[in-house]
RODRENVEX-526430 format. One record per residue: x, y, z of N, C-alpha, C in turn. Coordinates in steps of 0.02 Angstrom, whole numbers, plus 50000, padded with zeros to 5 digits. Atoms other than C-alpha are relative to their C-alpha. Last residue first. Layout:
<nodes>
XYZXYZXYZ;...
</nodes>
This chain:
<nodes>
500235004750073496625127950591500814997550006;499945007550022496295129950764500224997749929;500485004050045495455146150752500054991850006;500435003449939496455156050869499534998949954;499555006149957498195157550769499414998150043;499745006750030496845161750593500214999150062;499345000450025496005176850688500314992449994;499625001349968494145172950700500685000549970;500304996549911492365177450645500784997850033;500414994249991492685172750459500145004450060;500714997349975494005162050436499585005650019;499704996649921495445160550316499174998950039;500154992349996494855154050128500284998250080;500854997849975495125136050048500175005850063;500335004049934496835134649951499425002850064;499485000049933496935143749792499734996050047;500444998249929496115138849616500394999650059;499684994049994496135127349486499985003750064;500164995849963496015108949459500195004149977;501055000349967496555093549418499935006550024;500534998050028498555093749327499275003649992;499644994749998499845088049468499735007549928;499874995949962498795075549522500005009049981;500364997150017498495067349355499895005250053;500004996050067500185062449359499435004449995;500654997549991499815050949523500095007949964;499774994450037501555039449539499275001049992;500614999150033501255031549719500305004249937;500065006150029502765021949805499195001949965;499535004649989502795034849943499724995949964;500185005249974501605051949921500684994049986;499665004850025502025068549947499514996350008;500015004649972501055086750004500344997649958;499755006050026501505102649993499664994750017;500465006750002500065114350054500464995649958;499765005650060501565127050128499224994249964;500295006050004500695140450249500204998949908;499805003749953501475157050287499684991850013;499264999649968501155169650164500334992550019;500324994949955499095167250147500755000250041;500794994450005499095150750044500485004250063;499794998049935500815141049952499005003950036;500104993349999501125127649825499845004950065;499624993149966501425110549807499745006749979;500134992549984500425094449762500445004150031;501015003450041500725074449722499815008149989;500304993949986502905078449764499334997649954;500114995150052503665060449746499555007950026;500664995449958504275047249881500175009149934;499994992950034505015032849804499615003950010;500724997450067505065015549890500375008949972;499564994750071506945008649940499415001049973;500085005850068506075001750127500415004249960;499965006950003506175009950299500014994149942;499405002949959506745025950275500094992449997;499624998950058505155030350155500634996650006;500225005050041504205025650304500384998349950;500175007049986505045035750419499884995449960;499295001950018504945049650307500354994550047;500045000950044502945048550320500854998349950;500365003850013502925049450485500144996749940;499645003549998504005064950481499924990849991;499705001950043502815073450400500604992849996;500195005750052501595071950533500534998049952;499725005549971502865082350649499524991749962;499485001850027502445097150541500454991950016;500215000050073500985102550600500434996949948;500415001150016501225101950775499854998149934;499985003550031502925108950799499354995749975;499945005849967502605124950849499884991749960;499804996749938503425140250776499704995150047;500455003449954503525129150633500165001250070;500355004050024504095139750480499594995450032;500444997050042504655153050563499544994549985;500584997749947505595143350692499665003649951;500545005049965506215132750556499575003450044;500744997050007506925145150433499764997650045;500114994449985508735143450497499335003849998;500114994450074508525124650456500135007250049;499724995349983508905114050634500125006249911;500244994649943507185108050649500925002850015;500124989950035507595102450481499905002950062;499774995649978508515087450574499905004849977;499844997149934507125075150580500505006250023;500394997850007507075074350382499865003250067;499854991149985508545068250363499805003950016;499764997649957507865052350316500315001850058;500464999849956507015055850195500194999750067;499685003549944508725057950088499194999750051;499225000650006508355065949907500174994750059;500155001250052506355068849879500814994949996;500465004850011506105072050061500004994849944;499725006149950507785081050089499494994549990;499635004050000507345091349949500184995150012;500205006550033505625094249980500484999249970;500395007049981506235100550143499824996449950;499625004449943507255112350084499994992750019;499835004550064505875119449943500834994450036;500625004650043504715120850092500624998449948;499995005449970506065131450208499734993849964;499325003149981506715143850066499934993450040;499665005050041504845144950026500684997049985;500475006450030504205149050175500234997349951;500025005649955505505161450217499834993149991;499425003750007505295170550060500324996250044;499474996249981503625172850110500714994349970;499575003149931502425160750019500315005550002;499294996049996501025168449893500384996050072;499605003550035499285162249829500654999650004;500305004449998498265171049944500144994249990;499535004650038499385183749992499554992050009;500034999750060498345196850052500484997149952;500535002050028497505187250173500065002349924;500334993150021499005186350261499424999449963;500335001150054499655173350389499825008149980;499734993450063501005178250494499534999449967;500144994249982500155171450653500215005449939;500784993849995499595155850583500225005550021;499814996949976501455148950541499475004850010;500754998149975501275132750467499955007150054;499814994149960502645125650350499215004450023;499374998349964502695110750327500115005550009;499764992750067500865108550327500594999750028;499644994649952499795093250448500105005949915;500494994850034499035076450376500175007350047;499924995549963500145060050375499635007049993;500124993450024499205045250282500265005550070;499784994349962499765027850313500135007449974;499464991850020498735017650213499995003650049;499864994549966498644999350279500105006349972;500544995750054498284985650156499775006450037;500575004950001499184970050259499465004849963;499945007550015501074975050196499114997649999;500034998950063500724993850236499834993249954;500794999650013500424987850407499985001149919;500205006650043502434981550397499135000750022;499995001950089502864999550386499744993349981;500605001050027502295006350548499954996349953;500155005349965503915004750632499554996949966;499715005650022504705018150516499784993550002;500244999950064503435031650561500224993049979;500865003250017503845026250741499825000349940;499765004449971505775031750710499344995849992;499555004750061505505046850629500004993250003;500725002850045504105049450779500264997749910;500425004349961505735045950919499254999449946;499485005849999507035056950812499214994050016;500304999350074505685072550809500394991849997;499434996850054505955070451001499674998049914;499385004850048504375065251108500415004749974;499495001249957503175073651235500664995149984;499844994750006501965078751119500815002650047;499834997349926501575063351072500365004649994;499544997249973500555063550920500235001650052;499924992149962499005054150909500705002549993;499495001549964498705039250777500195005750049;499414996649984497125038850701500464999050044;499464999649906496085025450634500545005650004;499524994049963494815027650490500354999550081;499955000349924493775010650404500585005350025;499465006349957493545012950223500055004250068;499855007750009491805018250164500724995150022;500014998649932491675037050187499944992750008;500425006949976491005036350005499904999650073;500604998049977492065052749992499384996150007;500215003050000493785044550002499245002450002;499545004250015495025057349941499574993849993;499555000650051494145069949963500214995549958;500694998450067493025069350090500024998449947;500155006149990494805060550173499095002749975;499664999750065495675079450175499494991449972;499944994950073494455088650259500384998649945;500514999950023494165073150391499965004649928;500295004850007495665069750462499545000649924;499525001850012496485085350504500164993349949;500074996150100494655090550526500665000649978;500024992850010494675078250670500065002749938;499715000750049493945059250659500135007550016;500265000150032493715052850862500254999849913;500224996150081494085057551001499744997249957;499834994850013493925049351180499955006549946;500654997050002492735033451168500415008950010;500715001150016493975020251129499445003750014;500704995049971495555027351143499434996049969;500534998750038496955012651136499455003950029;500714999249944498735017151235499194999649926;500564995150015500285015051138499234997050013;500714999049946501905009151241499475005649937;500194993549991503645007851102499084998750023;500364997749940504144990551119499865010050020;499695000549918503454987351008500914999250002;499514994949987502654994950850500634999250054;499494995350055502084984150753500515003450021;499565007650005501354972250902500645004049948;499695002149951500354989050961500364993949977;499594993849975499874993250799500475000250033;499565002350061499014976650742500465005950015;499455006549995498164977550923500544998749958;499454998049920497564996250894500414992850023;499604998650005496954987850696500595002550058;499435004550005495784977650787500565001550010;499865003449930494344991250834500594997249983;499785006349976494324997150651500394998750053;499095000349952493315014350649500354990949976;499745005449925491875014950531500805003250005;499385005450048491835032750386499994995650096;500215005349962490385044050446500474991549982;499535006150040491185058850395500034994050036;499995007549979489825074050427500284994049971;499765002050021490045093250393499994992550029;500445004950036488765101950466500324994249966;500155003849945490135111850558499594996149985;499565002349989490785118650382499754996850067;500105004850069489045123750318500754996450024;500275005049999489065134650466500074992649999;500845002550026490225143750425499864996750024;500044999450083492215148050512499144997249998;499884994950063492745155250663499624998349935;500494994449967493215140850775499975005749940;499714995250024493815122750750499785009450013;499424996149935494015105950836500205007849949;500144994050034492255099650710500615004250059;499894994249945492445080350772500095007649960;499724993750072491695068750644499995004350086;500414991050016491295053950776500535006149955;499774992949949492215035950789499515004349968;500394994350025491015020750752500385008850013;500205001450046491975005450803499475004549965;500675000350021493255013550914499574997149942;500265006649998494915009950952499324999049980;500855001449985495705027050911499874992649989;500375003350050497595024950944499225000949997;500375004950010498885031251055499514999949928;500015005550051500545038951112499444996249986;499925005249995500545052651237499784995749933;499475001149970500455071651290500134992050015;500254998449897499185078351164500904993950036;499214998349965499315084250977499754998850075;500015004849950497855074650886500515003050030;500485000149948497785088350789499804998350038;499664993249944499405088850679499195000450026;500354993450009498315071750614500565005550037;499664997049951499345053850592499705009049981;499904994950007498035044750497500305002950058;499634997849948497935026250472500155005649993;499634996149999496755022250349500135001350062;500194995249951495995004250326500555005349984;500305003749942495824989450225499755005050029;499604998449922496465003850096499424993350032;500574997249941495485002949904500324997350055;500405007449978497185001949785499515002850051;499835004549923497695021949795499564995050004;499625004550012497335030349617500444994950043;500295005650065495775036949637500334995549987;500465006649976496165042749821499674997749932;499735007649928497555050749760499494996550020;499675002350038496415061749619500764993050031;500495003950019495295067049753500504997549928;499945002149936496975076549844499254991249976;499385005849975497555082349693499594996450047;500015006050065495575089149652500674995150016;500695005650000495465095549834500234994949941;500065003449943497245105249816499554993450003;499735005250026496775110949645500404998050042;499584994350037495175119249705500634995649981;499715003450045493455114749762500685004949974;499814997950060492765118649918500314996849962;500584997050062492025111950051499895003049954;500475004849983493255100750163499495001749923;499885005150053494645114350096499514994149978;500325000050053493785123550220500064997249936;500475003649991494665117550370499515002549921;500714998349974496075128550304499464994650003;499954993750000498055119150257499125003750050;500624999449992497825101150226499675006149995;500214993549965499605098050169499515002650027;500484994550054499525081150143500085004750042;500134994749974500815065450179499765006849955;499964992850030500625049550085500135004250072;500294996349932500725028950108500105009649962;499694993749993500655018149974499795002150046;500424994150000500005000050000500445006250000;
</nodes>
């Protein structure tokens, strides 16, 4: 199974169309149908290692500021109970705890997986981010993961490499700071070149700009892990920039997806209404 990491960028992406969405619905055309998705969310950020266990998780809405029509949003995709056992054996001996009635699917989750899978038909497990780890330690776990891939596992990472809500602008819709894109075209060096390597951008000169907290970025690593662990080929599916300070690169591992880089038009889905982007959640 291929695995990916997605830029996700604004919860609105969920409900718009643009050539983000289309890449993003153009991977899930060309990704064999998944047993299940494993999603490492920058949202799940909390202070330990685990798993949704649930056989029905809930569309969680962790956002503020924005429409309606965006909290209406419903992704009734099953959980698979099991997979937290197939995890836990994968991963050991690294300790991860199964949630069964905690969270859920967040819009880390969910805005890009409309998309991708909009049937809502394969089974969704997330993986949390400990927050209390080294970038070394989720390089490392990404790696672990790899023989799920083997039973029809996609490991999907879902964050931005570069994520810097407070610079955002509105009047750069389409536009990176030269920051941003010194750090982004960096990284999709090291991604494209050495994966990884990928753990030591946190010493880039852009980095605190680029991920004044790590959150968003610590998916990626996930994904260079993976890459680490086998000789697959990890390709650029989407790049470009929204609102200064947000990258929507994404990759995928052992996927070529041409039509990707084609689908669509159009910037990445809008800022929010009623709320400054760093207190929105997005």
């Amino acid at each position: 199974m291929p695995a990916a990491f997605i830029g996700h960028g604004s919860p609105m992406n969920a409900i718009e169309s643009n050539r983000y969405t289309e890449a993003w619905r153009a991977f899930g055309r060309a990704v064999p149908k998944p047993r299940a998705v494993l999603v490492v969310s920058a949202h799940w950020y909390i202070n330990a290692t685990a798993v949704t266990a649930m056989p029905r998780p809930r569309t969680i809405h962790d956002f503020y500021g924005f429409p309606q029509q965006l909290f209406d949003v419903d992704y009734p995709a099953p959980g698979l109970p099991e997979l937290a056992a197939e995890i836990s054996d994968a991963v050991q001996p690294t300790w991860v705890g199964a949630d069964v009635d905690a969270w859920g699917i967040d819009h880390g989750t969910w805005s890009v997986l409309v998309h991708a899978f909009p049937a809502a038909d394969v089974p969704v497990v997330q993986l949390s981010i400990n927050a209390d780890k080294s970038f070394d330690y989720h390089l490392e776990l990404g790696a672990k993961l790899a023989p799920l891939r083997e039973s029809g596992v996609l490991v999907l990472g879902s964050g931005n490499v570069v994520h810097n809500l407070g610079g955002m602008s509105r009047q750069l819709a389409d536009e990176g700071y030269d920051w941003a894109q010194r750090f982004d075209e960096d990284a999709k060096t090291t991604m494209l070149e050495d994966p990884t390597n990928a753990a030591s951008l946190d010493g880039h000169p852009d980095f605190r700009n680029a991920a004044p907290t790590p959150d968003h970025f610590l998916p990626l690593l996930y994904l260079a892990g993976l890459a680490g662990a086998g000789d697959g080929k990890t390709d650029v599916l989407i790049d470009g920039y929204a609102f200064g300070s947000l990258s929507m690169t994404a990759y995928t591992l052992d996927l070529s997806c041409p039509e990707a880089g084609t689908a669509g038009s159009g910037g990445a889905g809008e800022l929010p209404i009623d709320a400054p982007p760093d207190g929105s959640n997005m």
